[in-house]
C-alpha positions, 0 to 999 in steps of 0.5 A: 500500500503506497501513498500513490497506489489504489489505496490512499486519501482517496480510496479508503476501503475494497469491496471484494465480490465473485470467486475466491473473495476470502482467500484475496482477502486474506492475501491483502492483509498478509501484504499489508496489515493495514487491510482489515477484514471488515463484516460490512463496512460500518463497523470497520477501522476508525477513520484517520487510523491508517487502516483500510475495510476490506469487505466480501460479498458473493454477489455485484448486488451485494457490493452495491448495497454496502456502498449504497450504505456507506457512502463516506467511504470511497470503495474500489470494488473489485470483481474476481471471477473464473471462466465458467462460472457466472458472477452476477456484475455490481456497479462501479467496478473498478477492478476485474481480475481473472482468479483462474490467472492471478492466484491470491497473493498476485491479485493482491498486489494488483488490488493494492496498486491498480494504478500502476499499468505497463508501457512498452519500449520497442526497439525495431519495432515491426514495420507493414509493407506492400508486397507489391511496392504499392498502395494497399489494396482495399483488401489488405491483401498485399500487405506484410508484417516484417519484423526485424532482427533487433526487435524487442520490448522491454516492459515499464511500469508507469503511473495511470496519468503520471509522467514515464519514468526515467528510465524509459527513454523519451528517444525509444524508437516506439513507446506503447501505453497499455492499460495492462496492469503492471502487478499482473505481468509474469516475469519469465515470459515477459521482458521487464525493466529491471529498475520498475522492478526494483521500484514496485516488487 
């Protein structure tokens, strides 16, 4: 939990709802001991106390109903579902994550920090070329995707609305915004820059 993360002045407790909700639960609290298990919000830390409510509901209704209720809280309410199994949505989610893909302590982290999203640095990056050295046809039909030897993507982690960091360079041949969460990358099949994962790991 950081000052500039999901959890601050601003966003003072998580409404967890779907599949899995106390096992992420009990992964936030072992992240940081700040997040405390919360039975529906009203009863929850003492304002001012550092701490932050985490409620689980079932259901999206669920999670509408304690926010409905505690409207001097402000909840990111986060949806965690499993393909196959239905999950009926709240509103105002500002979270998804997929459990069968983010087990309980990456969610966490995702939770804790929603904020921090990916950029790419693509050095060579693919060009698109006619095979023909003309115009494209209306069918795309002569084009081809070629890829350089020198292509790669280094992957940087990067503040929703703030500046890049250092050290991805402004002269990068091809600087690509995601919204892909940063806490969500896997780091044995993605390339990730070595100082974002010292700054956020």
């Amino acid at each position: 939990m950081t000052e500039t993360g999901g959890v601050n002045e601003q966003t003072r407790g998580v409404i967890l709802y779907g599949v899995g909700v106390e096992a992420v639960a009990a992964a936030l609290h072992d992240l940081d001991p700040r997040y405390v298990p919360s039975g529906d919000g009203d009863n929850g830390p003492a304002p001012g106390s550092g701490q932050v409510p985490v409620v689980c509901r079932r259901r999206g209704p669920e999670a509408d109903a304690v926010r409905v209720a505690t409207p001097d809280v402000a909840w990111l309410v986060v949806e965690l579902y499993r393909p196959g199994v239905e999950v009926e949505p709240a509103h105002d989610v500002g979270l998804w994550l997929n459990t069968s893909r983010a087990g309980p302590p990456r969610a966490a982290r995702a939770i804790d920090q929603p904020d921090l999203v990916t950029w790419y640095e693509v050095t060579d990056p693919p060009r698109v070329v006619t095979t023909d050295g003309g115009p494209v046809a209306d069918d795309y039909g002569n084009i081809r995707i070629v890829v350089p030897e020198g292509n790669r993507s280094v992957a940087h982690a990067v503040r929703s609305g703030g500046a890049p960091p250092p050290c991805l360079p402004p002269e990068a041949d091809l600087i690509m915004p995601t919204h892909d969460l940063w806490m969500l990358l896997e780091p044995g099949t993605t390339r990730m820059c070595r100082s974002c994962l010292d700054r956020h790991r």
